[in-house]
C-alpha positions in Angstrom: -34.9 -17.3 80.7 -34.5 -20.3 83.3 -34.1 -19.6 86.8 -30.6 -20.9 86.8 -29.4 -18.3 84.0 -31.4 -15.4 85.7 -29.3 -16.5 89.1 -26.1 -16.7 87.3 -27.2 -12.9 85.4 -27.8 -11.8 89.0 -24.3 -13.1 90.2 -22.7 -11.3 87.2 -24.3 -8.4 87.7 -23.4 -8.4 91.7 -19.7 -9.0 90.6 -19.5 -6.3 88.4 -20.7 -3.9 90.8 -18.0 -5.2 93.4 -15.6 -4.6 91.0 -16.1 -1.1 90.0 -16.4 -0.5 93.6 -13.6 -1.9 95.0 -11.5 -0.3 91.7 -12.5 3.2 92.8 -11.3 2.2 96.4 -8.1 0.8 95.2 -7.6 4.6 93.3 -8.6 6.6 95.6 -5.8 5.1 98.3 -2.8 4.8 95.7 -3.3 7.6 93.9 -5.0 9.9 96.1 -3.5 8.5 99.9 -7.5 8.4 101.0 -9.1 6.1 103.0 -12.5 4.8 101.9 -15.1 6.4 104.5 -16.5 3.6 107.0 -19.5 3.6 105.3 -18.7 3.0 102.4 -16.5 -0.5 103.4 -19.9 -1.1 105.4 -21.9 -0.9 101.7 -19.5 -3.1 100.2 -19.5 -6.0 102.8 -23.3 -5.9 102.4 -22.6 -6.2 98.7 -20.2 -8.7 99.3 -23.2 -10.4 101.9 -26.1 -10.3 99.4 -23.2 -12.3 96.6 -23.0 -15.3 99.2 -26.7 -15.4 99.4 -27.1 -15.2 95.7 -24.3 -18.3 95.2 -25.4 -20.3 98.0 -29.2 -20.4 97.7 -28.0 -21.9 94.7 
């Protein structure tokens, strides 16, 4: 595998994570009226932190 694919797997695999992340977010406030614990929006921006790094060191 080339270093660009493995980068783009990597990306893929970041955005995937997001997504189930921020889907069980999204649930849990308009189905269950909570709000996600400050820790856990803190996990997710460094999530969202280590993406950018990924995509710009492209």
């Amino acid at each position: 595998m080339t270093d660009i694919n493995k980068k783009k797997e990597d990306v893929k695999l970041h955005l995937k994570d997001l997504r189930s992340d921020l889907k069980r977010m999204h649930l849990a406030v308009t189905e269950d009226m909570l709000l996600p614990e400050p820790d856990e929006v803190k996990a997710l921006m460094s999530k969202m932190d280590l993406l950018l790094n990924a995509i710009e060191n492209n």
